[in-house]
N, C-alpha and C positions, 0 to 999 in steps of 0.2 A: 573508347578513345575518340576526341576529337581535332580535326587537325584546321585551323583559320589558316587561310591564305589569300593569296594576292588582296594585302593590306601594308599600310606602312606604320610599324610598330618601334611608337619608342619606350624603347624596354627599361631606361636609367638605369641600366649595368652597362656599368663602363667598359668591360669588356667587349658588350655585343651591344651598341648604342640604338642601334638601326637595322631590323630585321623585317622580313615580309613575310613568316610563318610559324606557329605558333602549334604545337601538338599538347594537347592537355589530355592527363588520365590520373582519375580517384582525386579530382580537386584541384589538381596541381600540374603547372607546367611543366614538362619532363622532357622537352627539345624546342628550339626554337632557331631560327636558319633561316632557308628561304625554300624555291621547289623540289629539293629535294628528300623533303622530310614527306610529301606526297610518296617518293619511293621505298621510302626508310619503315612505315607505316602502311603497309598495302590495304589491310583490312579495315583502316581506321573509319568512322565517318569526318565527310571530307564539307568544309563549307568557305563559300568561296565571297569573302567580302567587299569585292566590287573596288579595289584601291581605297578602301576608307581608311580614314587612322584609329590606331588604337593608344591608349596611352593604359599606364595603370592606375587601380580604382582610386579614388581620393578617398582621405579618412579627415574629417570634422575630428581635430584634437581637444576642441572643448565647444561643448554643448551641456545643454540641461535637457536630456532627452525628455522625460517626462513632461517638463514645463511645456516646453514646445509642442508637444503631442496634444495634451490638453489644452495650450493656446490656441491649438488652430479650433478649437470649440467656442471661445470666448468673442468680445466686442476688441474689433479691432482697430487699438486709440492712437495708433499712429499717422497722424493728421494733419497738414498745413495749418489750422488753429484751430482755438478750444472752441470754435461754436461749432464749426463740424465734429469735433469728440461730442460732445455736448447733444448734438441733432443721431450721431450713431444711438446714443447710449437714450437716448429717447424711444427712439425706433424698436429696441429689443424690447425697451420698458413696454410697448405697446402689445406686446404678442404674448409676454412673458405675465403668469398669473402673480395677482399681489403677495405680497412677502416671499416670494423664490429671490434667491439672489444673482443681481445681476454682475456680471465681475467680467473686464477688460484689460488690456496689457498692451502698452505702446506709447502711452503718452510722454512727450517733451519739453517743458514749459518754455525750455531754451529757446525754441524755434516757432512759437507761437507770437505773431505781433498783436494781437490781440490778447497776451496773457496779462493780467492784472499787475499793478505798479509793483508789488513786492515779488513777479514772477511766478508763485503759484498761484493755481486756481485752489478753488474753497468748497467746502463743504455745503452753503449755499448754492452755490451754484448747482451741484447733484441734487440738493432738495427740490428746486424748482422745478425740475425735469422728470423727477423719480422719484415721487415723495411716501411711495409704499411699495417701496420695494428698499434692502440693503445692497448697496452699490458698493464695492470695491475693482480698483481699478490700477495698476499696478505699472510705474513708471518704466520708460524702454531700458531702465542702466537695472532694472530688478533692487534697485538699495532705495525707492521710495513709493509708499503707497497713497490713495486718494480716495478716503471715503465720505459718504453722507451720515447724516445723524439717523437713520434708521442701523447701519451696520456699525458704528461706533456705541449704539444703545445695546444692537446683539450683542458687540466683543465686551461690554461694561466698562466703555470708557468713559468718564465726567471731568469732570472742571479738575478733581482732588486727584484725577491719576496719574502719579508720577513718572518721569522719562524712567524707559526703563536702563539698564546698563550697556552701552555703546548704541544707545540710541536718543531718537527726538520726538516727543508730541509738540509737532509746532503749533505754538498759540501766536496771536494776534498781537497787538498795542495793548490792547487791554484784559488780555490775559485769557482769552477764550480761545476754543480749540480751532485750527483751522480748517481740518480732518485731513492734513498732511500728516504721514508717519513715515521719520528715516529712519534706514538700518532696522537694528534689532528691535523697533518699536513696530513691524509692519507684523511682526507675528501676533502682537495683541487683537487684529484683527484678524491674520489671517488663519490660527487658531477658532475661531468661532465659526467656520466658513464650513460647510460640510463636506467631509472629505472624499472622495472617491475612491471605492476601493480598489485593490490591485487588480480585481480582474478588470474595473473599467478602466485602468492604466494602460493594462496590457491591452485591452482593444483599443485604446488613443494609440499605441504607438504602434500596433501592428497597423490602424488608417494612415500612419505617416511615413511608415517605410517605404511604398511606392512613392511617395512628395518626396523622399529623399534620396533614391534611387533616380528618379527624373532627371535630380541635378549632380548624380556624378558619382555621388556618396556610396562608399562600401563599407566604410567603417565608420566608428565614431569612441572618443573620449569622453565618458558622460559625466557629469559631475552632479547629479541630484543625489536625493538619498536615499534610505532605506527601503521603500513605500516602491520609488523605481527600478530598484534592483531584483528583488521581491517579483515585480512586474515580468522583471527581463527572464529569470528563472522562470516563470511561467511558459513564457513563448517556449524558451529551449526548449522545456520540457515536450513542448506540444510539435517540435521540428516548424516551428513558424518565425524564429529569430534568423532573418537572414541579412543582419549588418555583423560587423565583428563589432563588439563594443569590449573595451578596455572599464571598465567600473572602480571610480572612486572610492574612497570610504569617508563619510564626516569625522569631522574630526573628534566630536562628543561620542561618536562609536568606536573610537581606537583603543580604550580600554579594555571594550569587548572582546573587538579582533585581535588585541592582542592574547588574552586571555585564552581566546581558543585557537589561535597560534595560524591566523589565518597571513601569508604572505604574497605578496607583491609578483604574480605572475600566476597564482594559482587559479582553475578553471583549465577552460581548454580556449582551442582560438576563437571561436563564436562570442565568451563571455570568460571574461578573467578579471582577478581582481587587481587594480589599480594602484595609485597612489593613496593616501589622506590627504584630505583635502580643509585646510583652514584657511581663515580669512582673517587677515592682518587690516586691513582700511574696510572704506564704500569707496565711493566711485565718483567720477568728475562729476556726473550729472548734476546731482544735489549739492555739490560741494562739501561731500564728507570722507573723500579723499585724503587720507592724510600726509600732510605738509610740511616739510622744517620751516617753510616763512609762510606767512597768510597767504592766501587769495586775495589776487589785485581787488580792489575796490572793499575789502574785507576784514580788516585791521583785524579782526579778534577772532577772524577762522583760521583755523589749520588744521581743519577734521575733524576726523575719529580714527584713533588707533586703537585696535582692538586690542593689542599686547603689546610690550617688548620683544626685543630679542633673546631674551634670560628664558622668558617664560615659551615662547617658540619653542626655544635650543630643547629646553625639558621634554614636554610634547613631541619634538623629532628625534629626540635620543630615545624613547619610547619606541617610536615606529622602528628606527632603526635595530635597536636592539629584536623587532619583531620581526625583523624581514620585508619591512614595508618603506617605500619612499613616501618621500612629501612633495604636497603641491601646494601651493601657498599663492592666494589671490591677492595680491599688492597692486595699487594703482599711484597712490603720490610715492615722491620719490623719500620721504621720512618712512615710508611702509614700505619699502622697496629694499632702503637701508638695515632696514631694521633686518630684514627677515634673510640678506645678507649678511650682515654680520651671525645671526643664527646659525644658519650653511656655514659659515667659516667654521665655527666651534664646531658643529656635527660631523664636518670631514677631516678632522683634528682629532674627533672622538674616533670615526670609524677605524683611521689609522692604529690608533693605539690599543683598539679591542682586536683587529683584525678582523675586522667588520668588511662585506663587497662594499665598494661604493655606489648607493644604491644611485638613480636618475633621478632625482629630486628637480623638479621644476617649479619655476615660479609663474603664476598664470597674470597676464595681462601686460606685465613690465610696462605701464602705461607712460610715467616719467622716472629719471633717472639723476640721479646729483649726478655735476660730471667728476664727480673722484672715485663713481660707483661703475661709471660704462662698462672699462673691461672686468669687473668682479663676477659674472655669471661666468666669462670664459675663463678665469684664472681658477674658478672652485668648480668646474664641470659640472655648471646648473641649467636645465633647458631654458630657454625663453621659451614659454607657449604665451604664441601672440596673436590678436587678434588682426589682419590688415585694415577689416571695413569700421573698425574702431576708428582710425586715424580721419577716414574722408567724413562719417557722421560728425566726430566731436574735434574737427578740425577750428571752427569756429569758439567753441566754448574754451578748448587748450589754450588757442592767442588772449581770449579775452581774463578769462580765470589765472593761468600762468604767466600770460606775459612772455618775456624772455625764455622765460624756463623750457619752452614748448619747442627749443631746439633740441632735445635731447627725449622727447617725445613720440611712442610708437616711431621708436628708432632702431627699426630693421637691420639697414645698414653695418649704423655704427654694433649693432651687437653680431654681424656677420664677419665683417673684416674684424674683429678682437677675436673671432673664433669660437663663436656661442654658437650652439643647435639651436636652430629653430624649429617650432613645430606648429603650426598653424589652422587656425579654428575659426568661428566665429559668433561664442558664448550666447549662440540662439536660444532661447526667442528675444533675444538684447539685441542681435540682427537677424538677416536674413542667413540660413545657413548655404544657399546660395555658392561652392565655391568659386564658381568664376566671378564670382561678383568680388572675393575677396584678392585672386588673383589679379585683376582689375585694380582693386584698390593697391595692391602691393606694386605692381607695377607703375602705375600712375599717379597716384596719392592723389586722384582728381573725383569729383563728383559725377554721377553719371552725367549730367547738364554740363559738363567740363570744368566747374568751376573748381579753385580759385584760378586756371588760367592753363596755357598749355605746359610747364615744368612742372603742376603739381602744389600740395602743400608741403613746403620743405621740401621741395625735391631732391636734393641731394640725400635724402633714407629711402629713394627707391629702388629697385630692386630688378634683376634681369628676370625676366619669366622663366627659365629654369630653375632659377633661384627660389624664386616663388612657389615655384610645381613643387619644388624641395620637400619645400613645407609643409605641404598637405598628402607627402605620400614618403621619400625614407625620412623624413624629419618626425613625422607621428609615428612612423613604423616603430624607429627608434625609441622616441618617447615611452611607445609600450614593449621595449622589450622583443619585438619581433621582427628584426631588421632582417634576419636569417629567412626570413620566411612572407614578407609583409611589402609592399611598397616598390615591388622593380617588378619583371616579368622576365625572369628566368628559371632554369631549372631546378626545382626543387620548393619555388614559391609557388603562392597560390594563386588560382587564375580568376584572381577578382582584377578585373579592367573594365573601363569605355569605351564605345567605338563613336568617333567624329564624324564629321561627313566631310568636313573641311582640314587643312593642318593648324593645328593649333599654334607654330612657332612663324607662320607668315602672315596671319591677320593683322588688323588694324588692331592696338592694344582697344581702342575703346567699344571693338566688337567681342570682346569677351562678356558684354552684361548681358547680351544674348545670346550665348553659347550655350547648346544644350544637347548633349547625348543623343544618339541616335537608338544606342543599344546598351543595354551594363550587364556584365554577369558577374556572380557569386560565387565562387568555388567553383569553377567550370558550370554554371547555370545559369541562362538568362532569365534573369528575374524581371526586368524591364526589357522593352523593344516599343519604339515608335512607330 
């Protein structure tokens, strides 16, 4: 048994808000109080944390754990402009032997003043630089790729290869390929790319759990697929998985899991199985976000939707009938729509089978029509949202949406209608970083403060409790383990951080370097500075 004391502990049980001692045993907190749990405990060992704070562990509600594990391996194209991507993606070429492939993640064309008149760069331009080697390069929103004519000759793509279905080989004026690929076209290349197997999965993500313990992280919502799951089962096996991860399912393997009758909570707390996970749109980035009206300057965009709601409803009366929720990636507010109206039918349906009402969430809620705002609170669907979503693509929202972008990574409005929030930040699309996202949720401002001191849209910002919410009983919930996940009291587990400073008196804009001083796991410190 261990007992923390002289510390100031915000436990978010409302009961016991503010406590200075903490007795952990077998994992789990089993008293917490103040000096007198030192007498209550005689034999326990006793450690004494110098007035620091503790809060409890944050949990990342949506990540691509894999991706990110193996991004931190790659060329990193997140850039002020394309000739410094350009000068990176040189530099590896130089070390790296001919025909291995070079492959990076982070590029923006958005935010490039130097990117070419139509906004992407080209496949040229990779030739120049890297002309024997196959370069792919994978945009920050993950729904666009960039490759050169060596790695579009590996995938066997030519002039005659057609878009494939919810996807785009963008060509030129004249009809030539550009080696941009959106959406479901990025698998043509990224299929031909040699894969890594799951034991080198599992040792990416066991190098990134200390990167992610640094920052706070004790749990996480993973959304990759098979290949990272596979991975995760590995560690466990091996007693080296020491984040709790919640695990999605693809949606293309819900037949499976239904078939062998796999449901939504099953596992233990280390690693359990999740939601399904579909995707209704892309994403603002590329502008294949799907729209009820174009894209300003766009007359003839309004995306890509991947389904209806008909064909949704099918697929999640599927899950449901199996015991499994849905999580559905929607970014325009026509994908957003749709995949409510679905939830409307599916909790129509579970009433009349006498079905639980599973936690179905929609991931990213990026826009919303306003006759759809209070629809996640009125059909009890999470929002899992991203904050640092809002201060990246704060500029592209005004420009692309226009008007619409009031209703935009809108916190707020889906807090006061009464929506769960549960809060992530769809790493490596950003920094998993949570105080960065805290940061963003509170301020909607850029670390450089911009657009000003209220913020963008300030009136969707949010009180830093509120925020904390989000990333600890808000994900708890999400997965199902509110009983046991996300506060620090009795009977939960004693994953938390210890601060040096209080979290609730700083300057909001000193939260983007905020960093743990200590985190444990189930009563273990895994990290300590």
């Amino acid at each position: 048994m261990l007992i923390l004391h002289n510390a100031h502990l915000t436990t978010l049980d409302p009961d016991r808000p503010e406590v200075s001692a903490l007795a952990i045993d077998s994992e789990r907190v089993v008293a917490v109080g103040g000096d007198e749990l030192l007498d209550s405990f005689p034999f326990a060992q006793k450690q004494n944390l110098g007035g620091r704070y503790l809060l409890p562990g944050l949990t990342d509600a949506h990540i691509h754990l894999q991706h990110y594990a193996l991004g931190l391996q790659k060329i990193d194209c997140e850039t002020p402009t394309l000739e410094k991507c350009l000068r990176r993606v040189a530099a590896r070429a130089r070390v790296t032997p001919p025909g291995e492939w070079l492959l990076g993640h982070g590029w923006n064309q958005n935010t490039w003043p130097d990117a070419p008149s139509n906004g992407f760069p080209s496949t040229a331009d990779l030739d120049r630089i890297a002309p024997h080697h196959p370069v792919y390069l994978t945009a920050k929103s993950l729904h666009a790729g960039w490759a050169n004519s060596a790695a579009l000759k590996a995938a066997g793509i030519t002039l005659n290869t057609p878009d494939p279905k919810d996807g785009v080989l963008q060509r030129d004026a004249s009809g030539r390929l550009t080696g941009i690929l959106l959406e479901s076209a990025m698998k043509l290349v990224s299929e031909a790319i040699p894969k890594p197997g799951v034991d080198d999965i599992a040792g990416a993500i066991a190098a990134a759990q200390p990167i992610l313990w640094k920052m706070g992280l004790t749990g996480v919502h993973d959304f990759d697929g098979r290949d990272c799951f596979a991975a995760l089962q590995v560690l466990h096996e091996r007693a080296d998985l020491r984040l709790r991860v919640t695990k999605s399912i693809p949606l293309d393997l819900l037949p499976q899991a239904a078939a062998l009758g796999l449901r939504s909570g099953f596992g233990d707390d280390w690693l359990r199985i999740g939601p399904v996970k579909a995707f209704m749109d892309g994403a603002l980035g590329p502008r294949t976000a799907a729209m009820f009206q174009p894209y300003e300057r766009e007359a003839e965009n309004r995306g890509i939707l991947n389904m209806d709601s008909e064909e949704l409803f099918e697929h999640s009366r599927l899950a449901a009938e199996s015991g499994l929720g849905m999580a559905v990636h929607a970014i325009g507010d026509r994908a957003n729509h749709e995949v409510l109206e679905a939830f409307a039918r599916l909790r129509q349906f579970e009433r009349a089978r006498g079905l639980p009402a599973r936690r179905h969430r929609i991931e990213h809620v990026q826009l919303l029509h306003p006759a759809d705002a209070r629809r996640l609170a009125e059909l009890d669907v999470i929002a899992s949202m991203q904050p640092i979503h809002a201060t990246s693509d704060m500029e592209m929202a005004d420009r692309y949406w226009g008007g619409r972008a009031a209703l935009a990574y809108a916190w707020r409005t889906q807090l006061e209608a009464g929506a769960r929030l549960a809060f992530g930040s769809d790493a490596p699309v950003e920094s998993p970083n949570p105080f960065w996202g805290l940061h963003a949720a509170v301020t909607r401002r850029r670390a450089d403060g911009a657009p000003g001191p209220d913020g963008w849209r300030g009136e969707q910002r949010l009180s830093l409790a509120e925020a904390l919410s989000g990333f600890t009983t808000g994900a708890a919930f999400a997965a199902g383990m509110e009983d046991r996940l996300g506060r620090l009291a009795p009977g939960f587990y004693a994953d938390l951080i210890v601060l040096e400073e209080d979290l609730f008196t700083r300057h909001p804009d000193s939260l983007l370097e905020l960093r743990p001083v200590a985190v444990m796991v189930g009563g273990d410190w895994v990290w300590q500075s």
